[in-house]
N, C-alpha and C positions, 0 to 999 in steps of 0.2 A: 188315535195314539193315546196308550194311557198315561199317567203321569211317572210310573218306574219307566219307559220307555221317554221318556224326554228327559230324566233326569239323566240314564245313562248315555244319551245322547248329548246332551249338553257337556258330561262328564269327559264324553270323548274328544269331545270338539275340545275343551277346557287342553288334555292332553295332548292333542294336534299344536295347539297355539304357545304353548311353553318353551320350547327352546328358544321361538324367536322372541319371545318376552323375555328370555332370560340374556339375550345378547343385548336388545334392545338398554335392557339394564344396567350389565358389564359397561358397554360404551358410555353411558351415562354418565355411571361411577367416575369414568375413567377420566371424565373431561371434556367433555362435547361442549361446543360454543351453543352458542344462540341459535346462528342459522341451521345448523344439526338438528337441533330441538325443535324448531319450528317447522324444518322439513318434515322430520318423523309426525309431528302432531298434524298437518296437512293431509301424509298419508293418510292417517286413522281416519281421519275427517271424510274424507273422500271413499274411505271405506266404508266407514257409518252411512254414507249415504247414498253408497251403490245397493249395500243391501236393508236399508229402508225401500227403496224404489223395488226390490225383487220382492220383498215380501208385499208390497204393496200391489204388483202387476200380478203375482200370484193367487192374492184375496180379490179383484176384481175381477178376475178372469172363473176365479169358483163361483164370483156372487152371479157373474156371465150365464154359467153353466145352468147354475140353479136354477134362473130364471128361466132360459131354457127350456130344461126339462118340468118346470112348472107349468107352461103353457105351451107347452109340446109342439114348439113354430122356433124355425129359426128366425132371430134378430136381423 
């Protein structure tokens, strides 16, 4: 993938995730207590590290393959 192809990808994603940052914000604004803010930050959290863990199963599973097809025998 080159790097114009992940920036316009990034770009998209960027566009995808906007509305709901932009509520996420509004509500903010508006007066959310404590446990509001701490819920929303849990979510993130728990997001941040659903997809750590997919990119991470997804690089193990290449570094898998690699080896694999390096010594031509399945594991």
């Amino acid at each position: 993938m080159t790097m114009s192809e992940k920036m316009k990808e990034l770009l998209t994603e960027g566009a995808k995730s906007s509305p709901p940052v932009a509520v996420v914000a509004h509500q903010a604004a508006t007066g959310w207590t404590l446990n509001h803010t701490l819920t929303a930050l849990t979510i993130m959290y728990v997001a941040a590290q659903l997809g750590y863990l997919l990119w991470k199963w997804r690089n193990e599973r290449a570094e898998r393959n690699a080896k694999r097809e390096a010594y031509g025998a399945e594991p």
